[in-house]
C-alpha positions as CSV (number, residue, x, y, z in Angstrom):
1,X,23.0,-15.4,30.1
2,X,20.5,-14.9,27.6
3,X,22.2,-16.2,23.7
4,X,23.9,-13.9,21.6
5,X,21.6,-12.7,18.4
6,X,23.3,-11.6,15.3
7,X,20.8,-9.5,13.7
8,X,21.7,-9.0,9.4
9,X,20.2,-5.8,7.8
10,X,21.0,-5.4,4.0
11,X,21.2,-2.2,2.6
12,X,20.5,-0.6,-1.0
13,X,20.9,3.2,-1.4
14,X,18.1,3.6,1.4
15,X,19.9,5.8,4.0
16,X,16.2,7.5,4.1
17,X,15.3,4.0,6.4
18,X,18.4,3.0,8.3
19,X,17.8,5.7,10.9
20,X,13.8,4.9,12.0
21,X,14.7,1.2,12.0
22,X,18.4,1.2,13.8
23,X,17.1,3.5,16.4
24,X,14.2,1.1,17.2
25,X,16.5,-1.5,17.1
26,X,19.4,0.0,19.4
27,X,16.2,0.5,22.1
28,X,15.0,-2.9,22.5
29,X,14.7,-4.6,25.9
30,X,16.9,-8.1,24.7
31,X,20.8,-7.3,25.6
32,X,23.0,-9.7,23.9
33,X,22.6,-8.9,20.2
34,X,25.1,-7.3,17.8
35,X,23.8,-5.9,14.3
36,X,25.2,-6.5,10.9
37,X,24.8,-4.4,8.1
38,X,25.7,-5.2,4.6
39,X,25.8,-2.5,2.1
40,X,25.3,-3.8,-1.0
41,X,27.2,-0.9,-3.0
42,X,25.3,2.1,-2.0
43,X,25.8,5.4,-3.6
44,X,23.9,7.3,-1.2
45,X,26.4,7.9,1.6
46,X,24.9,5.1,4.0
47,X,28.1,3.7,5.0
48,X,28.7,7.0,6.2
49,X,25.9,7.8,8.0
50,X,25.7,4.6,9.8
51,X,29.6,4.6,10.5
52,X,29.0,8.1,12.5
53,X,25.7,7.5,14.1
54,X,25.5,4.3,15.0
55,X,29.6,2.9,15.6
56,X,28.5,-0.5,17.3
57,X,26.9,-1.6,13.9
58,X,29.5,-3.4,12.2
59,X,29.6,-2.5,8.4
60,X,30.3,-4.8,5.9
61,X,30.8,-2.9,2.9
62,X,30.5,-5.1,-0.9
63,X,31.4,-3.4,-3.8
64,X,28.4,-4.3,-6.2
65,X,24.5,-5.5,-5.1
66,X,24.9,-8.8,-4.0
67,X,20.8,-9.0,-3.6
68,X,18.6,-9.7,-0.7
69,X,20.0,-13.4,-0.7
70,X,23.9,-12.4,-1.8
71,X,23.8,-9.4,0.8
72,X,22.5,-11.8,4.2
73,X,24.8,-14.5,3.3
74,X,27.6,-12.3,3.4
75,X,26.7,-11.0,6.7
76,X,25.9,-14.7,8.0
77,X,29.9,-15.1,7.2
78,X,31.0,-12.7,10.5
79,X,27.3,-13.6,12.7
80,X,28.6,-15.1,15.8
81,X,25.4,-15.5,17.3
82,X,23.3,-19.0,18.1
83,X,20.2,-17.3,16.5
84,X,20.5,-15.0,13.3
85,X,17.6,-12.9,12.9
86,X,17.3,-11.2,9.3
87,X,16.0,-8.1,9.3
88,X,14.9,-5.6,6.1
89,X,16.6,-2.2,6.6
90,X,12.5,-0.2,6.5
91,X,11.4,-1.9,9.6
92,X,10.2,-0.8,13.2
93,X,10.9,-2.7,15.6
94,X,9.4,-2.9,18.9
95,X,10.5,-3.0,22.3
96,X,10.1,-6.3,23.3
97,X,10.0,-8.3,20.0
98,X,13.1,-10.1,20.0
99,X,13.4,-11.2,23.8
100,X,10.1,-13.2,22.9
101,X,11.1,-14.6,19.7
102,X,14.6,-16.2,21.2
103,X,12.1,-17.2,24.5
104,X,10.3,-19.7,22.1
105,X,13.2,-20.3,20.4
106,X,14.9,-21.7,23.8
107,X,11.7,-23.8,24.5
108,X,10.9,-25.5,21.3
109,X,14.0,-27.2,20.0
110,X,11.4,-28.6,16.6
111,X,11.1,-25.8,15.3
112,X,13.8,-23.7,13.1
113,X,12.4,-20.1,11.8
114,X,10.0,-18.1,13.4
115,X,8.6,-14.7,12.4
116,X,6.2,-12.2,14.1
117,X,3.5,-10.6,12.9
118,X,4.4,-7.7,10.3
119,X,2.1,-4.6,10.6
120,X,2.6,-1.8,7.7
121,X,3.6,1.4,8.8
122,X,3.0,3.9,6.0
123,X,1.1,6.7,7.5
124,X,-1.8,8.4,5.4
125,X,-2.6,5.3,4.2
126,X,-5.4,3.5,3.8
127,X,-2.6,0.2,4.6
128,X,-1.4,1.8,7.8
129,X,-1.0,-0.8,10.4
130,X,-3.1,-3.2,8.1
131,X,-1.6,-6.9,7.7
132,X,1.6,-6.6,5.9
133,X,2.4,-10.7,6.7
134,X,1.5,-13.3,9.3
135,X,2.6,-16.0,7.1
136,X,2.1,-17.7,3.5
137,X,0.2,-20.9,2.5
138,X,1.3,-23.0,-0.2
139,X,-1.5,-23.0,-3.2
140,X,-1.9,-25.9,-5.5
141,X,-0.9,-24.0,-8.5
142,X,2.7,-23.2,-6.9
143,X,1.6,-19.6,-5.5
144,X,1.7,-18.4,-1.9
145,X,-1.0,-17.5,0.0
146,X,-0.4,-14.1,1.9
147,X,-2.5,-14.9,4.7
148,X,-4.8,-11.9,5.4
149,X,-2.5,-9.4,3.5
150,X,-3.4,-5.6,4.1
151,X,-6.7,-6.9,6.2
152,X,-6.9,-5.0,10.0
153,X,-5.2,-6.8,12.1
154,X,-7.4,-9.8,14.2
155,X,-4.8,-10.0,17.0
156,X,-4.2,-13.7,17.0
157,X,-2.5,-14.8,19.9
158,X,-1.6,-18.5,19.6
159,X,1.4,-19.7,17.1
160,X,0.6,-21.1,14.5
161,X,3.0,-23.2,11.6
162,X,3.3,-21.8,8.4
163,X,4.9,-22.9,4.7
164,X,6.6,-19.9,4.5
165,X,8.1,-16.8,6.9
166,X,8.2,-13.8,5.4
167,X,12.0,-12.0,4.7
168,X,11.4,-8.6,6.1
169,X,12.1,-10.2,9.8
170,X,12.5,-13.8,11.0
171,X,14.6,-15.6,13.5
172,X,16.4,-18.7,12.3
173,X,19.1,-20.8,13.9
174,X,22.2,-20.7,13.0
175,X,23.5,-24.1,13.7
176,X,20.4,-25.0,11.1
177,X,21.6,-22.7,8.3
178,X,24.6,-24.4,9.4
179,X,23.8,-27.7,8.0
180,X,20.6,-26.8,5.3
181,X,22.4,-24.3,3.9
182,X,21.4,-20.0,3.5
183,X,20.1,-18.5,1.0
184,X,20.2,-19.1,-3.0
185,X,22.8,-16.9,-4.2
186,X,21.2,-17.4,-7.4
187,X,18.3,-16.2,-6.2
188,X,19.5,-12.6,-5.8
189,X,16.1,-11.4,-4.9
190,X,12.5,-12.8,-4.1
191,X,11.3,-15.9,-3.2
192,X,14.7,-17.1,-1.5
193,X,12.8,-16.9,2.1
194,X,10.7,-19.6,1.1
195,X,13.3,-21.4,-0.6
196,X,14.9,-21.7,2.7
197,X,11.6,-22.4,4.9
198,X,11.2,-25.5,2.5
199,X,14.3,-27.3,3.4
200,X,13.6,-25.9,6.6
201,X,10.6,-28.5,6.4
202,X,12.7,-30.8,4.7
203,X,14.6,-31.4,7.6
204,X,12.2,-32.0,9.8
205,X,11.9,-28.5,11.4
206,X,8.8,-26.4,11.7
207,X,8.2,-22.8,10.7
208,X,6.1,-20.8,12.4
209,X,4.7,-17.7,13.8
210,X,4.3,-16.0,16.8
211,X,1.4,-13.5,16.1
212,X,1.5,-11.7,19.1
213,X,4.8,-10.2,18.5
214,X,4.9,-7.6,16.3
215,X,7.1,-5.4,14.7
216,X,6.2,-2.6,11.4
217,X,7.5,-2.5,8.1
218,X,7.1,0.1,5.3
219,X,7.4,-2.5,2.7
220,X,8.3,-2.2,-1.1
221,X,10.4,0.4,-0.6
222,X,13.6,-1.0,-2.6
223,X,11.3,-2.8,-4.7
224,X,9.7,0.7,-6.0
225,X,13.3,1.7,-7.6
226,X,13.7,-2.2,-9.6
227,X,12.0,-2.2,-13.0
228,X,8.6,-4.4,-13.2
229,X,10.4,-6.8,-15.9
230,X,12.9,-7.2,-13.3
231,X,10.3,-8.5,-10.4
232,X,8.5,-10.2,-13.0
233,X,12.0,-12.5,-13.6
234,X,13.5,-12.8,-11.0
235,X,10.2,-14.4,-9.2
236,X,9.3,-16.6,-11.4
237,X,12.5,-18.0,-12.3
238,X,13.2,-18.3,-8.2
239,X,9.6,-20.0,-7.7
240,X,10.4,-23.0,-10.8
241,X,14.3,-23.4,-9.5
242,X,12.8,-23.9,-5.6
243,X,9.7,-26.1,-6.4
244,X,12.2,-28.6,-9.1
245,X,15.0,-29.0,-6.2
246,X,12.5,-29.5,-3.1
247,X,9.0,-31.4,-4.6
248,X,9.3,-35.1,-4.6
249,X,8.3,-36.9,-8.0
250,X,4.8,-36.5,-7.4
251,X,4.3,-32.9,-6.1
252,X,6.5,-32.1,-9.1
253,X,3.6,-33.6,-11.3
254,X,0.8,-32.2,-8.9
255,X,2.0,-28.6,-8.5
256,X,5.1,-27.7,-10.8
257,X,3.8,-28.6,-13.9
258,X,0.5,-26.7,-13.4
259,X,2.7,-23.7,-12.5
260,X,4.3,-24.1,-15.4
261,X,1.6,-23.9,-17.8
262,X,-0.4,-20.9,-15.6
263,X,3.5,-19.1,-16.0
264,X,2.8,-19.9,-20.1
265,X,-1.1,-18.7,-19.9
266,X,0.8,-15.5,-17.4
267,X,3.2,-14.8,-20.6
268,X,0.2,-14.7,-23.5
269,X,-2.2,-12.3,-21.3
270,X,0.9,-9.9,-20.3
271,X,1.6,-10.2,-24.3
272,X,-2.1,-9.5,-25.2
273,X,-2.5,-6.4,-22.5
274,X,0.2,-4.6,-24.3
275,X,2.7,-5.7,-21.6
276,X,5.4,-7.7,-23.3
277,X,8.2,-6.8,-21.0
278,X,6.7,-9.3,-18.7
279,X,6.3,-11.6,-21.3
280,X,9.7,-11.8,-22.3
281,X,10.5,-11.9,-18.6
282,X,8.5,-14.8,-18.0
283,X,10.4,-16.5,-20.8
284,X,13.3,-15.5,-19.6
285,X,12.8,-17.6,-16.6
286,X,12.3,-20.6,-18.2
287,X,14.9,-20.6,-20.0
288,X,17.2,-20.0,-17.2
289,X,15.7,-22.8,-15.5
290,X,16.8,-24.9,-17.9
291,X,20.4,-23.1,-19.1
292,X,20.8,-24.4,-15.4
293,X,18.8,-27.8,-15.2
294,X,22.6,-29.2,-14.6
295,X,23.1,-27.6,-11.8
296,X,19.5,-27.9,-11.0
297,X,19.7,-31.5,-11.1
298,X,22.5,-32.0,-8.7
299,X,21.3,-29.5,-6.3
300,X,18.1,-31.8,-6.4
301,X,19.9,-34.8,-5.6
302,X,21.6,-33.5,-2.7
303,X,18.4,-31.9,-0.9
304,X,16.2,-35.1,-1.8
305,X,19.3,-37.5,-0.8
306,X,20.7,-35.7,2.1
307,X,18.8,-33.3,3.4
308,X,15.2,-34.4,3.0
309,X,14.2,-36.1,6.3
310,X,10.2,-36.2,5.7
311,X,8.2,-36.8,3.3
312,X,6.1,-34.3,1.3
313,X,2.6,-35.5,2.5
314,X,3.8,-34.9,6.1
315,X,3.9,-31.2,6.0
316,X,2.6,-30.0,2.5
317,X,-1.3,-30.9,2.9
318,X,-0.9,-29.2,6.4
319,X,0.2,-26.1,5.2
320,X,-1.8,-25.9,1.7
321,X,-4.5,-23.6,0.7
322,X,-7.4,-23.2,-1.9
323,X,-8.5,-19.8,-3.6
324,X,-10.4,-19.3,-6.5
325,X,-10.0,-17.3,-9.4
326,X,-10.5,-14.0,-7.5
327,X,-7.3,-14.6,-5.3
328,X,-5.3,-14.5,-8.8
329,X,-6.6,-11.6,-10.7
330,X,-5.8,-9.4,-7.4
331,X,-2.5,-10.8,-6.9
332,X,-1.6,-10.4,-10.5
333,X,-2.8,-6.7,-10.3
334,X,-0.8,-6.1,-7.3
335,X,-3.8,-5.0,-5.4
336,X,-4.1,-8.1,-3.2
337,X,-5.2,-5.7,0.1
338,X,-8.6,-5.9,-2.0
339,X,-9.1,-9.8,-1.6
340,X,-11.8,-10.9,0.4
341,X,-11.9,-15.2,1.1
């Protein structure tokens, strides 16, 4: 009998969404799979709806917004399954998507997460069924690298090992969240799936992905009702905490502290383009890193003494990329589907 798949959807006042993607999802061609949704506090009758059209999804119902990271590790509380596969509430499934994730799953015991290759779906759009994610690279100046983001699609076929899977959909195992731990709860939102694909490398487990699978995703859609500042924060506060618990000593000289001072250049030019709710925001972040460097600090000391299994120039070289300056200014100006390498 094929292994039992708990699949975790968290939900934010986007009833709009749950009924494209739980209706791809309730159509697909695995078997042994039960669905999770957490509703992080919705005032927009979702509980509802899902309770009366869609009764085998069990509803876990929190009374504030635990985040994208407070919200799945809620619902990793009642998974039952060997595999957990998270799963943003605005994607499209297809038919045939999971029964080939778990298939590689069940054949290659190295590796721990595994995504498939994310196509947009917004219709009318110059981004419609453009590369949304087929994974992210670390940079040298502590940035991903969204590998071909909003490019057409070049249909890769073989797998391929990545620094980072993407949170709209991946497939982890449960018995390794079991023992590396889930997501940051302090995280609340962005950056916490690549917080948990680097211990997932820390322990000596791959990520990867499986670009012939594919499944859509409307993308941003929560994000669009969180103020900028709010983005701005939480992400770079979440990118400092990861890098100062995972990097060994030296990667923490090589990449962190250049982060830190492009984060410091980052505040200045937001301050000087008349944006200084971004500023503060960035400030913010650094401060919190160190309100918590206590924490921080012991957190660090269990991953690097416990967890950590390889070393950093075993997977990080592997998995690193180089850009120039043109990579930046489009990411920073949120119009990255404009990048050409």
């Amino acid at each position: 009998m094929s292994p039992l798949v708990s699949i975790i959807i968290v939900n934010w006042n986007s009833k709009e969404n749950l009924q494209e993607c739980l209706s791809a999802l309730l159509k697909i061609s695995y078997e042994n799979y039960e669905v999770i949704l957490v509703d992080n506090g919705s005032e927009d009758d979702s509980v509802k709806f899902v309770k009366s059209k869609y009764p085998t999804v069990k509803v876990i119902e929190s009374d504030k917004n635990l985040g994208f990271a407070g919200g799945n590790n809620l619902g990793f509380e009642k998974a039952r399954g060997k595999y957990i596969l998270f799963l943003n509430n605005d994607t499209i499934v297809t038919k045939d998507f999971l029964r080939k994730l778990v298939d590689f799953m069940e054949k290659r015991n190295d590796v721990g997460i595994i995504q498939p290759k994310i196509l947009f779906h917004r219709p009318g759009t110059s981004l419609h069924h453009k590369i949304n994610s087929i994974g992210s690279f670390l940079l040298r100046s502590g940035f991903l690298y969204h590998l071909d983001y909003g490019q057409k699609d070049k249909e890769r076929k073989e797998p391929y090992r990545i620094f980072s899977a993407y949170g709209a959909c991946f497939l982890a195992r449960k018995s390794l969240l079991d023992k590396i731990g889930l997501f940051d709860d302090r995280y609340f939102a962005y950056f916490e799936e690549t917080d948990l694909c680097h211990r997932v490398w820390l322990s000596g487990l791959k990520v990867m992905i499986l670009p012939d699978i594919l499944i859509y995703h409307k993308g941003a859609k929560t994000a669009e009702k969180l103020p900028s500042a709010f983005i701005q924060f939480h992400s770079f506060k979440n990118r400092l905490y990861t890098y100062l618990k995972n990097f060994e000593g030296l990667n923490l000289i090589k990449i962190f502290i250049p982060h830190l001072i492009i984060c410091e250049i980052s505040s200045i030019l937001y301050l000087i383009l008349g944006k200084p709710s971004y500023t503060f925001a960035i400030q913010k972040a650094i401060l919190w890193n160190l309100f918590n460097l206590k924490k921080l600090l012991k957190e660090r000391k269990i991953i690097q003494k416990d967890l950590r299994k390889v070393k950093d120039k075993d997977f990080i070289p592997e998995l690193s990329k180089t850009v120039g300056l043109k990579y930046y200014y489009y990411l920073s100006s949120g119009s990255l589907e404009k990048y050409r390498e």
